[in-house]
C-alpha positions as CSV (number, residue, x, y, z in Angstrom):
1,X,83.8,107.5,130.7
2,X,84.7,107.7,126.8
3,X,87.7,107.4,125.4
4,X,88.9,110.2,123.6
5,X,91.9,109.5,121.2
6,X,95.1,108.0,120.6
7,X,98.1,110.0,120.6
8,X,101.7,108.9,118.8
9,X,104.2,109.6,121.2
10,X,107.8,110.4,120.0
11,X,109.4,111.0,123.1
12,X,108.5,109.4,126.7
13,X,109.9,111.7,129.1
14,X,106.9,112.8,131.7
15,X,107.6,116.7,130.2
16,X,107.2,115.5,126.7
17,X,104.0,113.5,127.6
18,X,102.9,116.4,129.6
19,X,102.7,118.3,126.8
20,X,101.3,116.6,124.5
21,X,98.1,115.3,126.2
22,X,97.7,119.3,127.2
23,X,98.1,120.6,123.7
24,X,95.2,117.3,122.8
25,X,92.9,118.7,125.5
26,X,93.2,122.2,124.0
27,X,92.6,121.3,121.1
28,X,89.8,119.2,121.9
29,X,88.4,122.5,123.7
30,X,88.7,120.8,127.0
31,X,90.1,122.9,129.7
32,X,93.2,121.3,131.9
33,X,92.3,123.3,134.5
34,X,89.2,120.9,135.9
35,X,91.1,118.1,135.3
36,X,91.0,115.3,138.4
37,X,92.4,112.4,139.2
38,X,92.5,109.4,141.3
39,X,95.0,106.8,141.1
40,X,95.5,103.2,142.8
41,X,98.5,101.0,143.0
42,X,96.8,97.8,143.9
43,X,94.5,95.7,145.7
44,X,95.6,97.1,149.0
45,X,94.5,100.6,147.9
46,X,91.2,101.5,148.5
47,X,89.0,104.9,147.8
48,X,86.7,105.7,151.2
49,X,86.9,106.2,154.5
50,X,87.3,102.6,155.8
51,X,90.8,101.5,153.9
Protein backbone atom coordinates (compact mmCIF):
# COMPACT_ATOMS: atom_id res chain seq x y z
CA UNK A 1 0.00 0.00 0.00
CA UNK A 2 1.24 3.73 -0.93
CA UNK A 3 0.68 6.49 0.73
CA UNK A 4 -1.11 9.03 -1.04
CA UNK A 5 -0.86 12.63 0.52
CA UNK A 6 -1.06 14.78 3.36
CA UNK A 7 -4.06 16.81 3.90
CA UNK A 8 -4.12 20.12 6.35
CA UNK A 9 -7.08 19.80 8.35
CA UNK A 10 -8.85 22.97 9.60
CA UNK A 11 -11.59 21.50 11.37
CA UNK A 12 -11.77 17.90 13.16
CA UNK A 13 -15.29 17.12 13.25
CA UNK A 14 -15.85 13.45 11.43
CA UNK A 15 -18.21 15.57 8.77
CA UNK A 16 -15.47 17.95 8.09
CA UNK A 17 -12.90 15.12 7.71
CA UNK A 18 -15.43 13.24 5.73
CA UNK A 19 -15.28 15.68 3.28
CA UNK A 20 -12.19 16.46 2.78
CA UNK A 21 -10.55 13.04 2.24
CA UNK A 22 -13.65 12.61 -0.39
CA UNK A 23 -13.11 15.77 -2.24
CA UNK A 24 -8.86 14.33 -2.20
CA UNK A 25 -10.08 11.02 -3.66
CA UNK A 26 -11.94 12.93 -6.34
CA UNK A 27 -9.57 14.77 -7.20
CA UNK A 28 -7.10 12.17 -7.21
CA UNK A 29 -9.65 10.40 -9.75
CA UNK A 30 -10.15 7.74 -7.23
CA UNK A 31 -13.77 6.61 -6.87
CA UNK A 32 -15.19 6.46 -2.97
CA UNK A 33 -17.44 4.13 -4.11
CA UNK A 34 -14.88 0.91 -3.96
CA UNK A 35 -13.50 2.10 -0.98
CA UNK A 36 -12.99 -0.87 1.96
CA UNK A 37 -11.97 -1.07 5.04
CA UNK A 38 -10.88 -3.12 7.94
CA UNK A 39 -10.22 -1.91 11.25
CA UNK A 40 -8.74 -3.45 14.61
CA UNK A 41 -8.76 -2.14 18.08
CA UNK A 42 -6.05 -4.29 19.53
CA UNK A 43 -4.29 -7.36 20.14
CA UNK A 44 -7.45 -9.15 21.00
CA UNK A 45 -8.84 -8.44 17.51
CA UNK A 46 -8.15 -10.73 15.07
CA UNK A 47 -9.17 -10.98 11.11
CA UNK A 48 -10.26 -14.92 10.26
CA UNK A 49 -12.33 -17.34 11.18
CA UNK A 50 -10.54 -18.72 14.32
CA UNK A 51 -10.67 -15.30 16.69
Amino acid sequence: MKQLIFLPAEDRTGEDLARLILEELTNLGLDPNFMVGQAYDGCSAMSGQFN
